[in-house]
N, C-alpha and C positions, 0 to 999 in steps of 0.2 A: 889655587888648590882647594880653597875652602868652601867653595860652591858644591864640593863633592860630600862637605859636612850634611848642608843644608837640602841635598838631594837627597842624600841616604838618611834621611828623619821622612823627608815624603814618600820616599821608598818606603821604607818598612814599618814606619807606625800605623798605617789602616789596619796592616797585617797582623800588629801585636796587640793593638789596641783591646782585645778581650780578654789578653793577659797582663792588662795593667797596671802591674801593683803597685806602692808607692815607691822600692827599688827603681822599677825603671821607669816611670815615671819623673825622678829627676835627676837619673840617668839623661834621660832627652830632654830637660829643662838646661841641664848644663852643658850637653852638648850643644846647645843651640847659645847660651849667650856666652860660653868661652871662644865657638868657634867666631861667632859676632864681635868681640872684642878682641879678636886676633886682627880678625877684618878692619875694624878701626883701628889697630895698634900697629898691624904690619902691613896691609895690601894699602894704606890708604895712608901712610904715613909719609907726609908732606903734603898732605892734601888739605883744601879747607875744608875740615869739620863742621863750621859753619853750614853748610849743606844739612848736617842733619837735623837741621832747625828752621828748615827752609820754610814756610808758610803750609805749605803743604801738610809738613806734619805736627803744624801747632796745636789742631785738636785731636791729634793721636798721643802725643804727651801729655795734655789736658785731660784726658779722658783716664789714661794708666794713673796720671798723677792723684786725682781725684779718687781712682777707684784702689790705689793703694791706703790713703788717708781711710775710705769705708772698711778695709779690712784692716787696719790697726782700731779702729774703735770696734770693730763688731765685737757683739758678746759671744759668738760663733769661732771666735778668733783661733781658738786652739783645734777647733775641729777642721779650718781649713785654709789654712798658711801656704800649705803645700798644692793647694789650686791656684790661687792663684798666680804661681809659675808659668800653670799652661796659657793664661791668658797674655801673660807679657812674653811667652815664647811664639806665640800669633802677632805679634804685634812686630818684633824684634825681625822674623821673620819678612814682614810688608816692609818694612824701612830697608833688608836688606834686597829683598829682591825689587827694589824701585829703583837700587843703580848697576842693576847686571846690564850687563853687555849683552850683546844678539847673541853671540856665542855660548856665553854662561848659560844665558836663558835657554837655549837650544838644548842644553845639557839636562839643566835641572826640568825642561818638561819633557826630556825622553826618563829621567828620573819616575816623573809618576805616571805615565803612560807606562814604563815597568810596574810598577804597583799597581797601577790598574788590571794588568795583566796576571798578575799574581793574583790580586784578590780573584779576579774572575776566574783564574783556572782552581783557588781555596774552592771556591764558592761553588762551579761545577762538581766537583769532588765530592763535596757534601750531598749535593740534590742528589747524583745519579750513583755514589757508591756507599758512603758512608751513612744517607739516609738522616742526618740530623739538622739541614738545612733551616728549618724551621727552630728547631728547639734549640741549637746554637751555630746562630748565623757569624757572619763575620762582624768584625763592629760592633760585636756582643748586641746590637740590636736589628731589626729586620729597616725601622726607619731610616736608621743612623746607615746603614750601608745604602740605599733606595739611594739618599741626598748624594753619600760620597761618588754614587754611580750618575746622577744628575749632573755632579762638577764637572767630572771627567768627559763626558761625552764629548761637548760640545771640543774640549780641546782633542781629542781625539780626532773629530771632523776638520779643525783644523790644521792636524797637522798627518791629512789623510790617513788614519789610521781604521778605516771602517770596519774592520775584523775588528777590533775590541770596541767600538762605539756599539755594534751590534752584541755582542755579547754581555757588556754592561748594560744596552738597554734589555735583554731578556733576564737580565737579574734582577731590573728595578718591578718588571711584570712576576717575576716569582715572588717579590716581597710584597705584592697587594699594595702597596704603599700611596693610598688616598692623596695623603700633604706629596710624594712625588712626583703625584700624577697631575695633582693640580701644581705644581714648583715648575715641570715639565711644558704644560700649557700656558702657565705665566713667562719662561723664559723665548718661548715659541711665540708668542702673542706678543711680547715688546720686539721681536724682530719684526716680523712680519710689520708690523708697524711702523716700524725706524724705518723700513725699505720705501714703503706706502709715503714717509714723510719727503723723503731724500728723492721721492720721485724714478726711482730704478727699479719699485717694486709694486707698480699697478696691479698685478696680476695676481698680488699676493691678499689684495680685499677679500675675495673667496675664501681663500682659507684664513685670514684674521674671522672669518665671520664665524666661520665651523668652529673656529677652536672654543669661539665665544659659546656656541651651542654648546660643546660639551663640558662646557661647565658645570651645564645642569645635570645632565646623568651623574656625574661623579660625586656631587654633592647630597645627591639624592642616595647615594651608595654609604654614605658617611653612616655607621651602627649608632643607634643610639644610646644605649651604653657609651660606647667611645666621647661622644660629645658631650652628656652628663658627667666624666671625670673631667675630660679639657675644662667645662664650666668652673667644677668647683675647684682645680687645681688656678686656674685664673684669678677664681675669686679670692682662691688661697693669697695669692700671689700681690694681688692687688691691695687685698689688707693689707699684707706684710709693708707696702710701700707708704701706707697712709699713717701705720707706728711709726715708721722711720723715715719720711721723704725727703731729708738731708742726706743722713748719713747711710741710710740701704742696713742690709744687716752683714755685707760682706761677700765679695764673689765667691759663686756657687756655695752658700747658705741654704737657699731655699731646701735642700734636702735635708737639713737640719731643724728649718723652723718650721716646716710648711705646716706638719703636724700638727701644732697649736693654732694655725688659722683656720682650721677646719672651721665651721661652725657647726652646731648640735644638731643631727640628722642630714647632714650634707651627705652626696654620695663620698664614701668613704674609703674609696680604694688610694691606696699610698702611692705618691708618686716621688722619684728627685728631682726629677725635672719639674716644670711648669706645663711645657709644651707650648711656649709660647717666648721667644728667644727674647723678643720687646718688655714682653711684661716681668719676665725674669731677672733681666737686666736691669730692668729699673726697680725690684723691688730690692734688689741686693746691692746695688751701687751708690742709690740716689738718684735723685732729679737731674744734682749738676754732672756727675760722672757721664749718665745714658746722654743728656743731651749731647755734650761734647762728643761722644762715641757716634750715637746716631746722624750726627751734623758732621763727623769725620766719615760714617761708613758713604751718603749721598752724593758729600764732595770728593771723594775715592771713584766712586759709580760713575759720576760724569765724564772723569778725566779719563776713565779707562775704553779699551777699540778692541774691537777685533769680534771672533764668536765668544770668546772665553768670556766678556761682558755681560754676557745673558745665563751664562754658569751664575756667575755672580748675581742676578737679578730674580734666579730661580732659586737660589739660596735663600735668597731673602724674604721672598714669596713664602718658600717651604717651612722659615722660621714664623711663622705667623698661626699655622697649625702642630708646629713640632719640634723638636730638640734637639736638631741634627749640628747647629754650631755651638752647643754647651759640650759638645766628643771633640776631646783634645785633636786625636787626629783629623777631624774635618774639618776642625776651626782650622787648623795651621793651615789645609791645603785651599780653604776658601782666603783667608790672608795673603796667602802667594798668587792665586789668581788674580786677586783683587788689586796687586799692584803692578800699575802702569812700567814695564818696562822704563830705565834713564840709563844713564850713562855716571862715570865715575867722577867725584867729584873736582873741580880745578883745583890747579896743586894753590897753595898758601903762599902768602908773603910774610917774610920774617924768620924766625928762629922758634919752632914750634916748641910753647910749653910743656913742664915735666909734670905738672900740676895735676892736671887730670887722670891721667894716669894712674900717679899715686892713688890720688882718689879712690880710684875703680878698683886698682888690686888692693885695698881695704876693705870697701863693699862687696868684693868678691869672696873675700876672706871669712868677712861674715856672713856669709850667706852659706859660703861651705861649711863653718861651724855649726849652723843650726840646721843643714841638713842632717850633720852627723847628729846630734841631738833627736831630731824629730827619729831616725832610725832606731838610736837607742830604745826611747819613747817606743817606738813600734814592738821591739824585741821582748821589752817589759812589761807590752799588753798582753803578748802571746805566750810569755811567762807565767805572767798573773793569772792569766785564764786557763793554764794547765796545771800550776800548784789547787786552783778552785774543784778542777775536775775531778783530782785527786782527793778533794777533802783536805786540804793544808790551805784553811781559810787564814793562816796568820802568815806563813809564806808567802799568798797571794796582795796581802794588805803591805807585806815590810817590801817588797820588790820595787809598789807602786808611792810608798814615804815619800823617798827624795824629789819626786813630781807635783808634790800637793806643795811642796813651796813656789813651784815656778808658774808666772803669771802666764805664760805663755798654756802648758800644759797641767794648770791646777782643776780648771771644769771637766776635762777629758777623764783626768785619773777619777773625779769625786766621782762620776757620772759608771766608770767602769768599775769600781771598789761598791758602789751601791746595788751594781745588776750581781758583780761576783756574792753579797752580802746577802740576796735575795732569795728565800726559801718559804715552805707554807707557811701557813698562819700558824701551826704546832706549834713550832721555835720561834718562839715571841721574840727571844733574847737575840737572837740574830739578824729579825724581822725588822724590830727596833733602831741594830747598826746601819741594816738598808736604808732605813727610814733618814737617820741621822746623815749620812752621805748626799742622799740625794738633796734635805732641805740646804746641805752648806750648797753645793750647787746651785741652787734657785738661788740662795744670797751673791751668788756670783755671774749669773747668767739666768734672770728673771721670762727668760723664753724659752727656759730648755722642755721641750715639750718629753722628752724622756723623763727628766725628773717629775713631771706633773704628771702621766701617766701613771708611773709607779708608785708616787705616794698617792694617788688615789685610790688605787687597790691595792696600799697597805694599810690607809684609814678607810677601806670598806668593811673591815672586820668589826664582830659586834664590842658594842664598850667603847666607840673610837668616832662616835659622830658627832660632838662637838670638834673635833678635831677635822675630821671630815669637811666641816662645816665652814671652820676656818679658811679652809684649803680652797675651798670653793669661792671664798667671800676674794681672797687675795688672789687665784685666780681670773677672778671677774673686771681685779682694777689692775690688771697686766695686761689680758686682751679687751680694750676696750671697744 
């Protein structure tokens, strides 16, 4: 019965996906590892658990393990705890769907072949009635829907469903989408190939040849704007890994630091993403995390058959110009593609221990605690920030008190009690407490490029440039 959890998360998260807020957000974080740990505790129970340490997935827990470790030291920590859920509910998800049954698996891909279906009947809706298709796509972004339309295809051909393989490919042509046109000729081009190698598909050199042509038109289509931010968001990206090539600064950080890797006169438009799934991951993880990760995603790609294999290899392609598996919802459903069909584990010999168990529902325990915390946290920003609107600057500072002791969410509050503190230069006296907030932040998270924004245009005021000056010198020996 629990195979219906993990379909109805592939069902409907593409759907909700541009409503999602940090509610449900780990709403589906725990949907997915309670139903996971029923699965271990009830369907599987008398089975060897051993299985899920099978070699196989040695560097899938090398990789979560390592990249848990970067997000306890990130100085980022408090702004993104609650991300990295969605990466170990990717994860959580490939180990489960690596021992369904033909059956199960039968279910869960008429599961997103439904959500395919939905998004694409959203998606028509938009283009031909509602007229917003462009300004708000599904998957909150134009790219991010292009890839989830690229995943799906190919299982659609598999499992003849050509009425929506054609209707997701005329969604991926409504998004212009460059990276899924080229994601699209990469997953095209390693068939045709694999047929070419396997000797059944002579006939296929022709078109491996074409596809190789149109390479060049589509590249040649790339705006040049568009590849002057990719540069500098890279470059962004790239620094950030050379400050920290241990320890990363924490998954999905880069929309926190990226700001401060700018360099002076770079093209300067803001991005969260990197656009570049590689460089991303490494500059947020580490060296040891990404390798384990990427030495896990190659040896996943080998073992895996079928069409759905080149979903997967056009995924990977597409992550090379764009940011389509940092979207919780794509990353899950590229994780379920990406794992090899098995079977259920051999029962156990002996008298299964109570040990782990316990274990788990204490880790579990804590984890639901600090959901409910981070929630709080949420309520008392949205607090904070409506006594501020009001003019009740001392309501807005007492709401957020009890937060400045917790290591967890101490940068968050300083970082939010400084922008609420924040007014012209008139009210000095005010101007001052901004001031004060933002430097205890820098004393606690030397990257926060929020705080180094704003105290630089609150010591641009005149009377304030050796101060200025300071700011600049200490800035200089942070990013080096």
């Amino acid at each position: 019965m629990l195979v219906y959890v993990f379909s109805c998360v592939l069902l409907v998260s593409p759907l909700l996906q541009a409503v999602f807020d940090l509610p449900l957000q780990l709403a589906f974080q725990q949907a997915l590892l309670l139903a996971f740990l029923a699965w271990v505790f009830v369907e599987l129970r008398g089975a060897d658990l051993r299985a899920l340490f099978h070699k196989k997935f040695l560097l899938l827990w090398c990789a979560a393990g390592l990249s848990l470790v970067s997000l306890l030291l990130s100085p980022f920590k408090g702004h993104i705890f609650n991300e990295w859920g969605n990466y170990a509910a990717g994860l959580l998800i490939f180990v489960y769907s690596s021992f369904l049954d033909k059956e199960s698996r039968r279910k869960t891909d008429t599961a997103v072949l439904a959500g395919g279906w939905l998004l694409a009947a959203f998606g028509f809706a938009q283009f031909f009635i509602l007229g917003d298709f462009v300004a708000r796509p599904p998957l909150t972004n134009l790219n991010a829907l292009a890839l989830y339309c690229v995943l799906v295809v190919p299982l659609a051909l598999e499992r003849r469903s050509w009425a929506l393989a054609a209707l997701l490919s005329v969604m991926v042509i409504w998004t212009q989408s460059i990276g899924a046109v080229l994601a699209g000729l990469a997953g095209a081009g390693f068939y045709a190939w694999s047929r070419i190698r396997s000797g059944e598909g002579a006939g296929n050199k022709p078109l491996l040849a074409g596809l190789l042509v149109l390479v060049i038109p589509v590249f040649y289509l790339l705006q040049a704007d568009s590849m002057a931010g990719r540069l500098a968001w890279w470059k962004s990206a790239w620094d950030m890994f050379l400050a920290r090539p241990l320890a990363g600064f924490g998954h999905a950080s880069f929309t926190w630091a990226q700001a401060g890797f700018q360099g002076a006169g770079a093209f300067r438009e803001y991005s969260i993403y990197a656009h570049n799934y590689y460089l991303e991951f490494l500059s947020e993880n580490g060296i040891l995390a990404a390798a384990a990760w990427f030495a896990f995603l190659w040896a996943a790609l080998r073992r895996r058959s079928g069409l759905v294999k080149y979903s997967v290899i056009a995924a990977l392609a597409h992550s090379v110009m764009d940011f389509g598996l940092s979207v919780p919802a794509v990353f899950w459903l590229f994780c379920y593609l990406l794992a090899e069909p098995g079977e259920r584990p051999a029962a156990a010999a002996g008298k299964p221990s109570l040990f782990p168990a316990a274990a788990v529902l204490l880790l579990e325990a804590a984890l639901l605690l600090l959901n409910f915390r981070s929630l709080a946290f949420e309520r008392a920003r949205r607090e904070a920030a409506a006594a501020a609107l009001r003019g009740d600057a001392a309501a807005a500072e007492e709401g957020l008190r009890p937060y400045l002791a917790s290591r967890l969410f101490r940068v968050p509050a300083l970082e939010l009690l400084g922008r609420l503190n924040s007014v012209g230069a008139a009210d000095r006296d005010r101007g001052f407490s901004s001031a004060v907030y933002y430097e205890m932040a820098l004393l606690e998270n030397p990257y926060s490029a929020a705080a180094w924004r704003a105290l630089e245009r609150a010591y641009a005021s005149p009377g304030l440039e050796r101060a200025a000056a300071g700011l600049a010198a200490r800035k200089a020996g942070v990013y080096k």
